[in-house]
C-alpha positions, 0 to 999 in steps of 0.5 A: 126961395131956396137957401143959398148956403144949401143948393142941391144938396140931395144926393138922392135927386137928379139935378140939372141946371142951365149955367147960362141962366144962373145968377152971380153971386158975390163971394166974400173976395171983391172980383170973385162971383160964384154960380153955386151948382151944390152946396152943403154948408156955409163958407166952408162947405161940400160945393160945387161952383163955377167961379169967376175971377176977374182980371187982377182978383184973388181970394185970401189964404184958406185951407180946404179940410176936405179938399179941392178939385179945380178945372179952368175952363177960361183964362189964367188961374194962379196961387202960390204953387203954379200957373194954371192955364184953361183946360189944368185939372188940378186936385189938392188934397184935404188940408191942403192951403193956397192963396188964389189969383189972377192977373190981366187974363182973369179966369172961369174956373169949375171947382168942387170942395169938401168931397175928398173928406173920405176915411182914410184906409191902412 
């Protein structure tokens, strides 16, 4: 059985999987279910994931030291900077903080953190 907290985490391979055949798994947040495609790490990690929101869920403040990138893919997303509707591509640099939710739409959402832990350059 391959280890939850480390999936796909070999750049190296080509990596293909059905999304349709993936199981939930829960989050730390009641109403917030994942589907890991990579990961490297624990709760904080390097990951790509489809993450679903259900109607009136949300997760709590948290910082992304290495970033985030997010695309709605269905429904409403919210946090305390904006409104984000399917088909937003929102990026949010590392360190940036945000308390996710959503209302009566609930949302599907793409989102990949930790990869914008690049050096800075001059």
């Amino acid at each position: 059985m391959e280890d939850p907290m480390n999936v796909n985490a070999d750049f190296t391979l080509k990596a293909v999987m059905d999304t349709h055949a993936l199981a939930w798994a829960q989050s730390p947040m009641a109403g917030v279910d994942r589907q890991p495609l990579d990961r490297e790490g624990d709760e904080v990690a390097r990951a790509s994931s489809i993450v679903r929101y259900i109607a009136g869920s949300g997760y709590s403040a948290h910082t992304h030291g290495g970033g985030e990138e997010i695309l709605v893919l269905k429904g409403v997303f919210h946090d305390e900077h904006g409104t984000y509707p399917q088909g937003t591509w929102i990026r949010s640099p590392r360190y940036s903080r945000h308390a996710p939710f959503t209302q009566s739409e609930g949302a599907l959402i793409y989102v990949k953190t930790g990869h914008l832990d690049y050096p800075l350059t001059a």
